[in-house]
PyMOL Python script that loads the backbone (N, CA, C, O; Angstrom):
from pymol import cmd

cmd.read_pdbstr("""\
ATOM      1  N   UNK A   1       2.717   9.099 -24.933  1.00  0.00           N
ATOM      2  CA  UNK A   1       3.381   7.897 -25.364  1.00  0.00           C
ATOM      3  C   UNK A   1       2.507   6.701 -25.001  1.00  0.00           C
ATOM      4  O   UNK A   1       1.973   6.757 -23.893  1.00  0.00           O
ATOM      5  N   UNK A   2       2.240   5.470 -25.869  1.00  0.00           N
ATOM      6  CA  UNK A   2       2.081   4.346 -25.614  1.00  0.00           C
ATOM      7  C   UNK A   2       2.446   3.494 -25.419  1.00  0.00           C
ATOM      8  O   UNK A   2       3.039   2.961 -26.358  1.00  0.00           O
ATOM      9  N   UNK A   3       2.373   2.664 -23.986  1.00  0.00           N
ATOM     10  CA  UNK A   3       3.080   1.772 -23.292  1.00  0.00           C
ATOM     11  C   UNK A   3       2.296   0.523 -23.648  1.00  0.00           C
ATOM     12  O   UNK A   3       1.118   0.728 -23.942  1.00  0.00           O
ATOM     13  N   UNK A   4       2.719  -0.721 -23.677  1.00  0.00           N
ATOM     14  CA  UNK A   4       2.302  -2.095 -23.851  1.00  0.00           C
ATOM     15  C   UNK A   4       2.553  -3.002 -23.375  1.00  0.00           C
ATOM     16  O   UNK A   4       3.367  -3.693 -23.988  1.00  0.00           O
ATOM     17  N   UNK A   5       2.025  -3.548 -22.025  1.00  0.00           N
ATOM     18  CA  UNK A   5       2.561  -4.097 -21.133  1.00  0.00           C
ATOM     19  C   UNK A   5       1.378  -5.325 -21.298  1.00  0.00           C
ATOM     20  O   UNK A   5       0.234  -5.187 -21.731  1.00  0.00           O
ATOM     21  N   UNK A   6       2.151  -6.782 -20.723  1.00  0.00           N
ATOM     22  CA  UNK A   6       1.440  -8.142 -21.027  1.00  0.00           C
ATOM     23  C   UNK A   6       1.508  -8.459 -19.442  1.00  0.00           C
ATOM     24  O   UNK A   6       2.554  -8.295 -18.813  1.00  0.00           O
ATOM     25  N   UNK A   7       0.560  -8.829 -18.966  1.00  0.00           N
ATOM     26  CA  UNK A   7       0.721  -9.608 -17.416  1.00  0.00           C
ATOM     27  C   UNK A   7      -0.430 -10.550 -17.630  1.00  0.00           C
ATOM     28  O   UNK A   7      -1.454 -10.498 -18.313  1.00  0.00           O
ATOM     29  N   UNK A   8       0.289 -11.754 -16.503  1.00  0.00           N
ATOM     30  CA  UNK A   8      -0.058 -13.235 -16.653  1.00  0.00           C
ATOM     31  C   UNK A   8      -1.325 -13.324 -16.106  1.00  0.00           C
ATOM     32  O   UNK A   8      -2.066 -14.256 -16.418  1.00  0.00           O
ATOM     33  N   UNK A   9      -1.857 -11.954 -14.864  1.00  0.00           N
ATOM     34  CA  UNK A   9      -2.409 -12.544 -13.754  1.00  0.00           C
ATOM     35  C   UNK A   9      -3.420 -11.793 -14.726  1.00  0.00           C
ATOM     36  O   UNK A   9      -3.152 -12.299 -15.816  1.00  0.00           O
ATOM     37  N   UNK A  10      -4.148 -11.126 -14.876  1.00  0.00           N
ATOM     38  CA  UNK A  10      -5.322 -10.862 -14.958  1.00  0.00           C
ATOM     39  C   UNK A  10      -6.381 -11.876 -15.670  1.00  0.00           C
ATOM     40  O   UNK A  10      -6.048 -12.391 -16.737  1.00  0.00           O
ATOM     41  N   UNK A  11      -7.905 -12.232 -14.984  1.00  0.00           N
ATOM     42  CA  UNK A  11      -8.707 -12.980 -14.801  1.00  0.00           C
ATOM     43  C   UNK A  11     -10.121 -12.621 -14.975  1.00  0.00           C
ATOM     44  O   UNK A  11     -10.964 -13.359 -15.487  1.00  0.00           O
ATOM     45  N   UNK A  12     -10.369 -11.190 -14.419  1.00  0.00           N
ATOM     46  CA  UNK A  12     -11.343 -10.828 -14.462  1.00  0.00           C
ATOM     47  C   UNK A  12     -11.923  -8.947 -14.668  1.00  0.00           C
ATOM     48  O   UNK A  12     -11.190  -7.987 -14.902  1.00  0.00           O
ATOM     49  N   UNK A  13     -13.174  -8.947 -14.513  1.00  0.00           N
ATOM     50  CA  UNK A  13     -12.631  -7.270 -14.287  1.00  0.00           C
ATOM     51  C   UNK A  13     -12.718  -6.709 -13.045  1.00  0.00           C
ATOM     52  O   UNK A  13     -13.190  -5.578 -12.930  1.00  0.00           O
ATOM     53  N   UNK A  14     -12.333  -7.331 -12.090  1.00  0.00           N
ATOM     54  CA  UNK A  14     -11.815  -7.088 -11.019  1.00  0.00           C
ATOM     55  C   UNK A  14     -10.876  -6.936 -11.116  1.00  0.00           C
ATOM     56  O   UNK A  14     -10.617  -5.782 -10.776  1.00  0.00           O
ATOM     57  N   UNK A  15     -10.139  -7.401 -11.386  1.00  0.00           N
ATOM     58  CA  UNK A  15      -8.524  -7.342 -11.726  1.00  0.00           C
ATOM     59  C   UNK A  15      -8.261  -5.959 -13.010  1.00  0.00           C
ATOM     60  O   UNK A  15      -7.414  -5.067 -12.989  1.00  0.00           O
ATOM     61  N   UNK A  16      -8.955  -6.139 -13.672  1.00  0.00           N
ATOM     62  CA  UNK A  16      -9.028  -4.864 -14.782  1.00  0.00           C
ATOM     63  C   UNK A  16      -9.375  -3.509 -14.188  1.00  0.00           C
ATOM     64  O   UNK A  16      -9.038  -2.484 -14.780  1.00  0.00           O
ATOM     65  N   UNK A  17     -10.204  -3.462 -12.748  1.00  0.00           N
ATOM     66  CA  UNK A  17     -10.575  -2.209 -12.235  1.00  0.00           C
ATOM     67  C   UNK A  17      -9.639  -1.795 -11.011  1.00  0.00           C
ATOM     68  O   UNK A  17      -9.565  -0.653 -10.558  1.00  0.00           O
ATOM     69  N   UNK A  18      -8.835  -3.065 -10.483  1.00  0.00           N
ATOM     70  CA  UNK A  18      -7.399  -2.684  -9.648  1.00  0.00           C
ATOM     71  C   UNK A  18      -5.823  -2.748 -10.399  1.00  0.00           C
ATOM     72  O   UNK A  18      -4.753  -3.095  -9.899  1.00  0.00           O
ATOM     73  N   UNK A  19      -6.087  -2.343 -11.586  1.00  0.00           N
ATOM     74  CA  UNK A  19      -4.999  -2.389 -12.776  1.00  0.00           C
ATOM     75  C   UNK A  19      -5.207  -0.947 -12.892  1.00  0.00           C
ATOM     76  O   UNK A  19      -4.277  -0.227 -12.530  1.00  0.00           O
ATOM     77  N   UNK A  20      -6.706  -0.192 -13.520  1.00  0.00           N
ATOM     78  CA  UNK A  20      -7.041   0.574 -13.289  1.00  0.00           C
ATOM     79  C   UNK A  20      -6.685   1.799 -12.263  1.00  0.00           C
ATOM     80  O   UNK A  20      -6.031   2.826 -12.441  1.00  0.00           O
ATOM     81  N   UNK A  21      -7.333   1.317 -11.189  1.00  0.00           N
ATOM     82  CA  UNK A  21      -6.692   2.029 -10.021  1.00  0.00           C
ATOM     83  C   UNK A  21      -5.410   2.572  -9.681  1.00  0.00           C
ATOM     84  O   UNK A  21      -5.015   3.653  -9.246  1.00  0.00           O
ATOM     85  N   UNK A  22      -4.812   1.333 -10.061  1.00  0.00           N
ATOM     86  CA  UNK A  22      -3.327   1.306  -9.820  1.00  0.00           C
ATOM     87  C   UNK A  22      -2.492   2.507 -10.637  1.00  0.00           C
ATOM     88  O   UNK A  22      -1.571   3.220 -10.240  1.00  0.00           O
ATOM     89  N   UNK A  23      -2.930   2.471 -11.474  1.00  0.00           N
ATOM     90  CA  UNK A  23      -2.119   3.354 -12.774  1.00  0.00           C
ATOM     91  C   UNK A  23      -2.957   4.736 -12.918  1.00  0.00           C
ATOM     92  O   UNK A  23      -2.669   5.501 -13.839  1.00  0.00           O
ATOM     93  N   UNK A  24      -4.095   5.084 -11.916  1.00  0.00           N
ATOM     94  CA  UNK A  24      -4.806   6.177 -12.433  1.00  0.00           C
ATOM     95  C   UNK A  24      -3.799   6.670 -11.124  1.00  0.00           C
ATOM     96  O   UNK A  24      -3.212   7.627 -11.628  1.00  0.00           O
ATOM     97  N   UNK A  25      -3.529   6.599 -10.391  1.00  0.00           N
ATOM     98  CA  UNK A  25      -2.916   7.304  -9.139  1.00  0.00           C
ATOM     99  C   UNK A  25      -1.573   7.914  -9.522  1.00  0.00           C
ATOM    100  O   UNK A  25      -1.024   8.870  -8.974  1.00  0.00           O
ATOM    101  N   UNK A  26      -1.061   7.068 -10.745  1.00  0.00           N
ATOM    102  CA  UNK A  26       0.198   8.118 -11.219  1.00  0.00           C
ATOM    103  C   UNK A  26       0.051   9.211 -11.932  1.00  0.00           C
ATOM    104  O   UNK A  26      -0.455   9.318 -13.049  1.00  0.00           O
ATOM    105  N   UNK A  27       0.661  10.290 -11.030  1.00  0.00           N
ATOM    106  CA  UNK A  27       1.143  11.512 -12.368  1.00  0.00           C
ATOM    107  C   UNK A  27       1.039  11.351 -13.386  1.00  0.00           C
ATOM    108  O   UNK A  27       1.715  10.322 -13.382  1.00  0.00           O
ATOM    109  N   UNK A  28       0.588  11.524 -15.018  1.00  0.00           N
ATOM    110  CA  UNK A  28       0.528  11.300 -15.565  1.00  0.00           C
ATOM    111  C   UNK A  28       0.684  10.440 -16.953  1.00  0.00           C
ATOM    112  O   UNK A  28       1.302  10.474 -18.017  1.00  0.00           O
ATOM    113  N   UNK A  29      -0.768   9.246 -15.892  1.00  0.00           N
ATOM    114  CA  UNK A  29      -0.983   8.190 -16.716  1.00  0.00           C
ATOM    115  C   UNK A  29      -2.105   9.157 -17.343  1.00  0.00           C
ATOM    116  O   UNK A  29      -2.595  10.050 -16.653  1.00  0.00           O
ATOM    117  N   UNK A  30      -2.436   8.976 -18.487  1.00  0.00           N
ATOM    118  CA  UNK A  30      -3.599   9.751 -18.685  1.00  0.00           C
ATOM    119  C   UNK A  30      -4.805   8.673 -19.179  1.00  0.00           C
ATOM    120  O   UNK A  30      -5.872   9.012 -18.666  1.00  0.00           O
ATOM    121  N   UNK A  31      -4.946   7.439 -20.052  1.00  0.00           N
ATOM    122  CA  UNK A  31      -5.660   6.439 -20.013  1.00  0.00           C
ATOM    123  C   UNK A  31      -4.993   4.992 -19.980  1.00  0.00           C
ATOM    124  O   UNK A  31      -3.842   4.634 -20.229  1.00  0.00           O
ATOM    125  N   UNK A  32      -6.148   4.277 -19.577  1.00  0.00           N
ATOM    126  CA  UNK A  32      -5.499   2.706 -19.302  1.00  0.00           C
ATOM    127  C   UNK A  32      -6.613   1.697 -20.071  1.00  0.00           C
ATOM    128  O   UNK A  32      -7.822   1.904 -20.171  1.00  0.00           O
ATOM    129  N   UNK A  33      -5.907   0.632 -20.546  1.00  0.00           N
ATOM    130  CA  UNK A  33      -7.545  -0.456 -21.111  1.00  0.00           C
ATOM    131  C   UNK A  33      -6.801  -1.908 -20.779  1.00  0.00           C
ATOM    132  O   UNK A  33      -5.745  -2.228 -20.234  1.00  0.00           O
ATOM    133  N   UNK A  34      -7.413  -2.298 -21.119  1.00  0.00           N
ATOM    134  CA  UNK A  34      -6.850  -3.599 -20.244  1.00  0.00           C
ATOM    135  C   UNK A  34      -7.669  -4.978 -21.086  1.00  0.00           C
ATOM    136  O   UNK A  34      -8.866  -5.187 -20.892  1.00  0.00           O
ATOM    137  N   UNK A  35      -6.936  -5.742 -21.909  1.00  0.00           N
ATOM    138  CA  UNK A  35      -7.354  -7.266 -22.820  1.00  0.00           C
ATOM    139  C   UNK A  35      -7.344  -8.150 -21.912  1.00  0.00           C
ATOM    140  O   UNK A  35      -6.263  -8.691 -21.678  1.00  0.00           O
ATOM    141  N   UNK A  36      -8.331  -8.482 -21.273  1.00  0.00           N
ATOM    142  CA  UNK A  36      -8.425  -9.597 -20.241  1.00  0.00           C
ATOM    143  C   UNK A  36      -7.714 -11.141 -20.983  1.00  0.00           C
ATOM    144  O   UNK A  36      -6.733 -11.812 -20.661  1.00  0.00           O
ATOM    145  N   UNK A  37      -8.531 -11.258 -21.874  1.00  0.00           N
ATOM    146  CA  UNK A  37      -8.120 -12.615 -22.993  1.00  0.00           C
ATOM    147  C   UNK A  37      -6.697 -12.338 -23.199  1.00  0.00           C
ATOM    148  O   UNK A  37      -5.942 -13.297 -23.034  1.00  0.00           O
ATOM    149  N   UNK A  38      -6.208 -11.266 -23.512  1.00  0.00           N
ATOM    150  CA  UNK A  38      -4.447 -11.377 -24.060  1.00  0.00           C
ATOM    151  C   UNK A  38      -3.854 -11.507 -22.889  1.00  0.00           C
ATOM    152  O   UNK A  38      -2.962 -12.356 -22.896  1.00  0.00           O
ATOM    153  N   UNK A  39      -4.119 -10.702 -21.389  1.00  0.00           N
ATOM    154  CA  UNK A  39      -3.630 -10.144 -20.692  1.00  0.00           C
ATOM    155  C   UNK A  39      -2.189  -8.992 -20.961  1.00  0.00           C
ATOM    156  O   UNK A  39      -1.075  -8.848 -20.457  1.00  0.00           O
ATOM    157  N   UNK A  40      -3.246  -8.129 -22.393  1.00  0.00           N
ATOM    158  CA  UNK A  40      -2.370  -6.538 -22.541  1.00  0.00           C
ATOM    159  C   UNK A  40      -3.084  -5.686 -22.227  1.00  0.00           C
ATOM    160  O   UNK A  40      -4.250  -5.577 -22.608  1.00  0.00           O
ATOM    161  N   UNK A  41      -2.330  -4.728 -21.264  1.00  0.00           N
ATOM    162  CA  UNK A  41      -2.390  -3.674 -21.057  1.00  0.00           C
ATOM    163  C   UNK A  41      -1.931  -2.512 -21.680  1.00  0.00           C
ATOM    164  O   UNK A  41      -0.765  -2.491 -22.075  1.00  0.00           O
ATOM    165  N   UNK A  42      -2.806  -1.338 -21.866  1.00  0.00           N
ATOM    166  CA  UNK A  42      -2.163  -0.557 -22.905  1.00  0.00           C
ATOM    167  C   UNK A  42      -2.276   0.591 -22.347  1.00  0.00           C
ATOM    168  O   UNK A  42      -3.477   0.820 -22.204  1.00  0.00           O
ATOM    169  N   UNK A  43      -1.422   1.727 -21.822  1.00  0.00           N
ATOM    170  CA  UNK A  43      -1.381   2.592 -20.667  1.00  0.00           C
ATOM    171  C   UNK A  43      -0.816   3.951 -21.680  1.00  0.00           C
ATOM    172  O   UNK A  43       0.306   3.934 -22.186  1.00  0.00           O
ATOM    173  N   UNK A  44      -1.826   5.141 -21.873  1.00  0.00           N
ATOM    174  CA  UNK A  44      -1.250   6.410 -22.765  1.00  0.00           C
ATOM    175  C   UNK A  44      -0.927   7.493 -21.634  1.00  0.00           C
ATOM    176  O   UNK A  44      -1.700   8.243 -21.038  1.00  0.00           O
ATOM    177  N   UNK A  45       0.510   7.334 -21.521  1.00  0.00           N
ATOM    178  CA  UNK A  45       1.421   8.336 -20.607  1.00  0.00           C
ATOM    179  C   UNK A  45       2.202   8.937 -20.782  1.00  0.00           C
ATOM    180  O   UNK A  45       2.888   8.703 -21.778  1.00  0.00           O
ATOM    181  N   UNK A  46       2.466   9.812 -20.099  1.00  0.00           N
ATOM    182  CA  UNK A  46       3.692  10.381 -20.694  1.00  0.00           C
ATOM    183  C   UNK A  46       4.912  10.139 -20.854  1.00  0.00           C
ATOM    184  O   UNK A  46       5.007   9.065 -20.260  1.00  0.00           O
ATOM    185  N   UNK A  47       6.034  10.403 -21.282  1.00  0.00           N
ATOM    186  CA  UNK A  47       7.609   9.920 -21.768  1.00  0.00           C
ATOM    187  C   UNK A  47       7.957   9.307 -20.470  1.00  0.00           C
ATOM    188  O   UNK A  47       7.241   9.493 -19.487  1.00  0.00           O
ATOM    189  N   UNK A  48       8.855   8.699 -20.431  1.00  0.00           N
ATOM    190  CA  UNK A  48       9.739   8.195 -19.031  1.00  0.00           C
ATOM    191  C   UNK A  48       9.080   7.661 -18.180  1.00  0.00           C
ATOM    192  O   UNK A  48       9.678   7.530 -17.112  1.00  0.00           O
ATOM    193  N   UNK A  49       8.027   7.274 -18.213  1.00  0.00           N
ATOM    194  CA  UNK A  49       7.035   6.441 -16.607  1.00  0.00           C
ATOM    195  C   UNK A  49       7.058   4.965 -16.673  1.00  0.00           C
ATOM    196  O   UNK A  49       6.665   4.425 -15.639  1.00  0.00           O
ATOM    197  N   UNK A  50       7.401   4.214 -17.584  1.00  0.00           N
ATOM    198  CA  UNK A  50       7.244   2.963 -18.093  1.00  0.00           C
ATOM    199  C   UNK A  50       8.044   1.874 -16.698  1.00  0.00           C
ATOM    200  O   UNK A  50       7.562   0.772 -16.439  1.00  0.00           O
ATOM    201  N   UNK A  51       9.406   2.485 -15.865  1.00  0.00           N
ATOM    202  CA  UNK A  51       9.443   1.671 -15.078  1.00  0.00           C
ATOM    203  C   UNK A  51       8.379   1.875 -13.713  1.00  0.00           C
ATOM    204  O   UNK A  51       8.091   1.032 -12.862  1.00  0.00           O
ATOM    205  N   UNK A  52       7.864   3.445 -13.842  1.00  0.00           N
ATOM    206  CA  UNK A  52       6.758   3.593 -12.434  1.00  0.00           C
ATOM    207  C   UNK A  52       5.501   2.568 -12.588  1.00  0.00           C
ATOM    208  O   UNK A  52       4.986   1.922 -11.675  1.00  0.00           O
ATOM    209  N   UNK A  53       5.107   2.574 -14.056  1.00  0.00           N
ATOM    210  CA  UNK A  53       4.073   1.874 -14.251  1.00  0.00           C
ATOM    211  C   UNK A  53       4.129   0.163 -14.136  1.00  0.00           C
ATOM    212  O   UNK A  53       3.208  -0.616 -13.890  1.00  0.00           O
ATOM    213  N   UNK A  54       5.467  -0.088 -14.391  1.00  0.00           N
ATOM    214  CA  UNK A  54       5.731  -1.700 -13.867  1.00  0.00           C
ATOM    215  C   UNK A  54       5.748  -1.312 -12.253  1.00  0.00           C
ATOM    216  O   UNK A  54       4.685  -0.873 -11.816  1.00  0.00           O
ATOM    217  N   UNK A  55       6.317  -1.376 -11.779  1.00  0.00           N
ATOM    218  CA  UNK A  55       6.146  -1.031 -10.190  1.00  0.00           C
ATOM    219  C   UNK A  55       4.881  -1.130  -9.928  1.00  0.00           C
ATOM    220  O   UNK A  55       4.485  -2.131  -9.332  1.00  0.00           O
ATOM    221  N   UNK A  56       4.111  -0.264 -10.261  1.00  0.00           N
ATOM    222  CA  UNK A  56       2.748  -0.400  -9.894  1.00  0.00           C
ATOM    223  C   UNK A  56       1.850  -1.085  -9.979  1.00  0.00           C
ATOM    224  O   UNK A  56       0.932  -1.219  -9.170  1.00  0.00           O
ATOM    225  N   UNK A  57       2.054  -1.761 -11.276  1.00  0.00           N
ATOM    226  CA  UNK A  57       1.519  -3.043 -11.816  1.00  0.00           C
ATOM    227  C   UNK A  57       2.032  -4.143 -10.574  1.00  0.00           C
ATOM    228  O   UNK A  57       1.112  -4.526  -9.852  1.00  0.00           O
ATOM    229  N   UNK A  58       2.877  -4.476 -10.381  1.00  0.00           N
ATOM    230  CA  UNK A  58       3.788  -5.466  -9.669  1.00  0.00           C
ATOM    231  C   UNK A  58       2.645  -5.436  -8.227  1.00  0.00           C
ATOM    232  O   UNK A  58       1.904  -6.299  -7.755  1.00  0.00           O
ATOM    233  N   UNK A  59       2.963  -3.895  -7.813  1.00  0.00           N
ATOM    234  CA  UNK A  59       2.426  -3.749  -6.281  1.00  0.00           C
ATOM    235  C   UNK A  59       1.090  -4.322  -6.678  1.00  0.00           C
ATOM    236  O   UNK A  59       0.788  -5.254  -5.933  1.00  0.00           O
ATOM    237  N   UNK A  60       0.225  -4.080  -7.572  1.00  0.00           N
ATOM    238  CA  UNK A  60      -0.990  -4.102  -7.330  1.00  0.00           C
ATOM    239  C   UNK A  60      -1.274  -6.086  -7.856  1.00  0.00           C
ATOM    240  O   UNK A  60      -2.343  -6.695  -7.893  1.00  0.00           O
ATOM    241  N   UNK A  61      -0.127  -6.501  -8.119  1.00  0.00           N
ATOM    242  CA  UNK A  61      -0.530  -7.989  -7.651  1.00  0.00           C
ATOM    243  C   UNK A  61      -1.021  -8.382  -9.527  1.00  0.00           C
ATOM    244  O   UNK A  61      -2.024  -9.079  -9.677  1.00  0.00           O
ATOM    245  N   UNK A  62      -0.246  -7.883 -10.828  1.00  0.00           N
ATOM    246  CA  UNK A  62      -0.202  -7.660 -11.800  1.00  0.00           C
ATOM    247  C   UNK A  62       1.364  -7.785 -12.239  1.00  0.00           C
ATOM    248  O   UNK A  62       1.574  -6.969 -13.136  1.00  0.00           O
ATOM    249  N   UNK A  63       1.983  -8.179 -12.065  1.00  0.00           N
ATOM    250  CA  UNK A  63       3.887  -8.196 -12.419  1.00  0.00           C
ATOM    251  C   UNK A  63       3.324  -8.339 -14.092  1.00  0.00           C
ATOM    252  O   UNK A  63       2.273  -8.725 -14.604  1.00  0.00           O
ATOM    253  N   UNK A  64       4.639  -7.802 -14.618  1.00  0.00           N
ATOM    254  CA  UNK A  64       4.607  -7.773 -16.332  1.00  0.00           C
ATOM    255  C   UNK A  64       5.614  -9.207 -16.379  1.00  0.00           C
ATOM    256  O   UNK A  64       6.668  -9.568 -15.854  1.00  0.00           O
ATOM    257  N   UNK A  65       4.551  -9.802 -17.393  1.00  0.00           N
ATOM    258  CA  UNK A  65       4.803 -11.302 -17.886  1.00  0.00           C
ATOM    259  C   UNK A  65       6.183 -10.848 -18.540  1.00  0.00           C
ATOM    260  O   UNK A  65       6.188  -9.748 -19.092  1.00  0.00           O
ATOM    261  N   UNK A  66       7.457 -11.668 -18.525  1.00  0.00           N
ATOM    262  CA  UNK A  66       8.340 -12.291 -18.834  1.00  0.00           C
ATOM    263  C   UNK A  66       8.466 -12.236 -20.050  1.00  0.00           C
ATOM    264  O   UNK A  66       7.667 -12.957 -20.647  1.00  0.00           O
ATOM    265  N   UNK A  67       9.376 -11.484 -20.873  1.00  0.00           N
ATOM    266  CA  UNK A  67       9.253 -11.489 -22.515  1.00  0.00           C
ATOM    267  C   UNK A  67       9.979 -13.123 -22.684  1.00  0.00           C
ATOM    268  O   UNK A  67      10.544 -13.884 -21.899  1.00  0.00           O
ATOM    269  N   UNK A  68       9.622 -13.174 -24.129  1.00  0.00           N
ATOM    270  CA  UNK A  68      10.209 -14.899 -24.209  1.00  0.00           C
ATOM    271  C   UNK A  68      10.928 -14.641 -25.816  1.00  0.00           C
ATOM    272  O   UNK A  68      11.507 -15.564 -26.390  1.00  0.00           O
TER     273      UNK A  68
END
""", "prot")
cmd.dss("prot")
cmd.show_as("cartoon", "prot")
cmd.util.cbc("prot")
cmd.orient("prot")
């Protein structure tokens, strides 16, 4: 499944390689990419992880931007 997540904070690819990190440590995330300019993240995982992967995002100092 493809997840599509927008966060405010990312800046650099530092931030793109602890986004990275963050989401490779779950059970099956299987890839991650990361639009610095949009700040979207696009995470191919499996069914049901979408609130682990906010969590993780959050911890790692990445919270998912605010739909409007």
């Amino acid at each position: 499944m493809e997840y599509i997540i927008y966060s405010e904070n990312i800046k650099c690819a530092g931030c793109v390689s602890n986004i990275k990190n963050a989401l490779g440590e779950l059970d099956g995330v299987h890839a991650v990419s990361v639009a610095i300019e949009s700040g979207r993240i696009t995470i191919d995982a499996d069914d049901n992880l979408r609130t682990r992967i906010v969590t993780a995002l959050a911890s790692s100092g990445h919270p998912e931007k605010p739909r409007t």
